[in-house]
N, C-alpha and C positions, 0 to 999 in steps of 0.2 A: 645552625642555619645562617645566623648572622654572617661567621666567615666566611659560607660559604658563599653569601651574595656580597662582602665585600673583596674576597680575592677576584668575582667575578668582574665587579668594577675596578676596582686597580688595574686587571688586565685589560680591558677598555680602556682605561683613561690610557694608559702609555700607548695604547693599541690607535685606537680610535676616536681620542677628543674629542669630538664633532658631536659623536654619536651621543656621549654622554652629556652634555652639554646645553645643546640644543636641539639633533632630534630626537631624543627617549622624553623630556620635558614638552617637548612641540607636540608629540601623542600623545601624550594623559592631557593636557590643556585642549587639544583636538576631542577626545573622547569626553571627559568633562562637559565642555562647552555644548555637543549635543545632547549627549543626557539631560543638562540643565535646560533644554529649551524645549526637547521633546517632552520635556514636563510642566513646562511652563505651559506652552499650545495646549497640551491636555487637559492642565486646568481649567486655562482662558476659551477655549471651546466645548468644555464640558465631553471631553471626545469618553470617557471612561462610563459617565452616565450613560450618556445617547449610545454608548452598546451595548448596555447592561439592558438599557430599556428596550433596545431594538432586537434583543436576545431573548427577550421576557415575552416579546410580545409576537414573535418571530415564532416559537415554540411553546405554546402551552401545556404540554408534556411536564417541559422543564421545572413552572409555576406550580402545577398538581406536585410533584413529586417534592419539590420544595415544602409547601405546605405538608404535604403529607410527613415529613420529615421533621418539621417545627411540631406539630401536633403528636408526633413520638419521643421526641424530646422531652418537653413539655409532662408528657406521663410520666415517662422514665424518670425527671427531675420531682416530680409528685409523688412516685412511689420510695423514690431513695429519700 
């Protein structure tokens, strides 16, 4: 596996310098940099609670089936 992504970039570098260089490093810093912020806002506005909540309360199907699902558990882990 290794040769084979280092013959890939050898042929790159004589091919294409640039690419390897600065833009393949320019993308993962580009992709990084949103990940690390779209997670950041999610923290810092609680965006992951306020759907969980607005999901919970949005459908109370969801909650019965849940609980009903803890409460089998809960036997299951009682009877083993």
């Amino acid at each position: 596996m290794s040769l084979i992504v280092w013959l890939t970039l050898r042929d790159m570098i004589t091919i294409h310098r640039e690419w390897v260089f600065v833009i393949i490093p320019a993308i993962v810093l580009f992709a990084g940099l949103i990940q690390y912020l779209t997670g950041y806002f999610m923290d810092r506005y609680k965006i992951i609670d306020d759907l969980q909540k607005w999901d919970l309360e949005r459908s109370p199907l969801i909650t019965k089936i849940l609980k009903q699902t803890e409460v089998e558990n809960e036997q299951n882990n009682n009877k083993n």
